[in-house]
C-alpha positions, -999 to 999 in steps of 0.1 A, spaced: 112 631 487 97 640 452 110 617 428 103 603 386 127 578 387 132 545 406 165 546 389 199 551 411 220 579 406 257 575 392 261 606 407 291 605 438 273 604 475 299 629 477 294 653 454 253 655 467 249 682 496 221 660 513 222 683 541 207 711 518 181 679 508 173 673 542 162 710 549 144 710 517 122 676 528 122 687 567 100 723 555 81 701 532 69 677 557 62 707 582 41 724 557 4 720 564 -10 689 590 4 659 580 -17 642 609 -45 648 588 -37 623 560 -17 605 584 -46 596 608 -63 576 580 -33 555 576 -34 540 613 -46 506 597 -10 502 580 7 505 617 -17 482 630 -13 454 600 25 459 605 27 455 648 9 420 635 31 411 607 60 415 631 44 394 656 51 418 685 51 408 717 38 426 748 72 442 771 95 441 737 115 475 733 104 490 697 115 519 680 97 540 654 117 560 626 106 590 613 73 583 633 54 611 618 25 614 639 27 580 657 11 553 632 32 526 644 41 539 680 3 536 692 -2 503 676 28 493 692 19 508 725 -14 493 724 -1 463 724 16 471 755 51 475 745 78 504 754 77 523 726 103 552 715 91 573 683 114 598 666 112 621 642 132 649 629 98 674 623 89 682 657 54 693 647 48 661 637 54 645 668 34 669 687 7 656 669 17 622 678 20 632 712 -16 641 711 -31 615 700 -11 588 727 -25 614 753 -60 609 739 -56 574 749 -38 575 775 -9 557 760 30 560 768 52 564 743 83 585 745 90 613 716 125 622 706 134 646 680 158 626 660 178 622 625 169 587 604 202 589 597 216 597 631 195 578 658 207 586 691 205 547 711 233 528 715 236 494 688 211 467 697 193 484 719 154 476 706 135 443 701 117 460 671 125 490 648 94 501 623 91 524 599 61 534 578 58 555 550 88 573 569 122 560 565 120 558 527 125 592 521 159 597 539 183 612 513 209 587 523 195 554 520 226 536 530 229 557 561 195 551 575 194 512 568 226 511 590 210 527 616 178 507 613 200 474 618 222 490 646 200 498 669 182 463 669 193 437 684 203 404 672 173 386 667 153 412 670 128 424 638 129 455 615 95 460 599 86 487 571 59 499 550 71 517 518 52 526 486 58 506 455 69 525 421 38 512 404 14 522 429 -10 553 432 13 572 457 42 558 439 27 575 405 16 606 427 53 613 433 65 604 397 37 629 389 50 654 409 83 654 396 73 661 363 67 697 376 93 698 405 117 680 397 139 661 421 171 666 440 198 659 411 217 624 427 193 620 454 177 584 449 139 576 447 122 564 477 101 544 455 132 521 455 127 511 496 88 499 477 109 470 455 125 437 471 157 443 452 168 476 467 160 460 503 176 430 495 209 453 485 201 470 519 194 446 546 203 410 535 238 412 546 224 418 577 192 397 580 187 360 585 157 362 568 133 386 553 100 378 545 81 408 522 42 411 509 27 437 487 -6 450 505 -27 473 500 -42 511 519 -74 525 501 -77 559 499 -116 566 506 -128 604 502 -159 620 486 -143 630 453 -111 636 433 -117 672 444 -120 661 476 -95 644 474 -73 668 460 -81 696 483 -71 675 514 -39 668 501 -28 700 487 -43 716 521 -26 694 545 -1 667 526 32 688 521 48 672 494 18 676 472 16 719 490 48 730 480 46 715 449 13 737 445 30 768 459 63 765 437 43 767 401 27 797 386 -12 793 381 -9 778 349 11 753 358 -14 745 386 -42 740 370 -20 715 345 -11 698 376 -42 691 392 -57 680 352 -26 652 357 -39 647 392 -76 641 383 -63 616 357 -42 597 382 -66 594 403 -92 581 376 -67 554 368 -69 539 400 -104 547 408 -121 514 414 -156 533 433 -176 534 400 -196 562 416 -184 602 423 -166 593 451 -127 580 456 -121 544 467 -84 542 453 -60 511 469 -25 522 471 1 496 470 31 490 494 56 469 503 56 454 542 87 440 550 96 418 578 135 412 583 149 396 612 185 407 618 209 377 621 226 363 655 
């Protein structure tokens, strides 16, 4: 999931043990509270439910749901939703939050890469900020398209390479550096990687960069939450000596400066991404 390239690997899928990757990213992402950054994002889930132009009774299936984004916008809109994810912390938190409003969603622990419904069995299968960071890219696009049906709509929301989250993770592998073979995430954020994933499979897809703003009282702020609760962004913290910290939270400060567009002390920073909308042929 940590990544300074949006380059692909010449390295054989082979020769890669992305089981040993998987493990990696799986105590990463159970490190800390996701829910805590995740939470803010509900507006993407939201954006994306409308994008699709869901319809109230259609089936919909959320990969790598983290805590439920897309499953309670979904739900809300009074669809049967199923969210998986292959942390189960995270979907307890998910789980939480659709009992808060009294929503039904059913949670099942579950491998991107592996999903366990048989082909074309939703209307809709989303993904946000989730699906991109499988280690085997090919793999989970399969499944995506497998388990809808014809017809039906895959929608995603993956950050861009040029973004702020897209630079946070280029930043981050300057100090831990990624998997060697494993390909960047940032490449589910361009239209030519989906296009090289989907269109064989799509009668149409229809893509838009938008835009999340991170809003919080100060690059510190900032900073602290994230390091606190985000776990990409912990272990990276964890795995350098203090030195090495203190150079990584100078780069941090300066990336966030870049995109800083608050002219005050607080952080008012739009992060781009990619929403994608393909509809999978008949």
């Amino acid at each position: 999931m940590r990544t300074d390239s949006t380059k692909t690997t010449d390295i054989p899928s082979a020769a890669i043990d992305l089981g040993a990757v998987k493990a990696r990213q799986n105590a990463a992402w159970a490190t800390g509270d996701y829910a805590v950054v995740g939470t803010t994002l509900q507006i993407v889930g939201e954006q994306l439910c409308e994008s699709i132009d869901i319809r109230a009774g259609a089936k919909v299936l959320d990969v790598a749901a983290g805590n439920g984004n897309v499953s309670l916008a979904a739900a809300r809109r009074w669809c049967d939703v199923v969210a998986t994810d292959y942390v189960p912390s995270l979907l307890d938190r998910a789980r939480q939050r659709a009992e808060a409003e009294h929503l039904t969603i059913e949670f099942r622990e579950a491998d991107a890469e592996a999903l366990p419904f048989p082909d074309e069995t939703f209307d809709a299968v989303v993904s946000t900020f989730g699906v991109m960071f499988t280690p085997d890219q090919e793999r989970a696009a399969y499944e995506l398209i497998r388990t809808c049906k014809h017809g039906g709509k895959i929608g995603l929301a993956n950050w861009t390479p040029p973004g702020f989250i897209g630079q946070l993770f280029k930043t981050i592998g300057k100090y831990v550096p990624p998997a060697p073979g494993v390909q960047s995430p940032a490449l589910w954020g361009t239209r030519a990687r989906i296009a090289e994933l989907f269109e064989s499979s799509a009668s149409s897809i229809v893509s838009a960069e938008r835009y999340f703003v991170f809003r919080y009282r100060s690059p510190q702020h900032w900073i602290d939450v994230f390091k606190t609760y985000y776990g990409p962004l912990n272990k990276t913290f964890s795995a350098l000596e203090p030195p090495a910290q203190r150079a990584f939270e100078r780069d941090l400060i300066d990336l966030i400066a870049q995109f800083n567009r608050s002219g005050d002390e607080t952080v008012v920073v739009p992060s781009e991404y990619l929403e994608v909308v393909a509809t999978r042929s008949s």
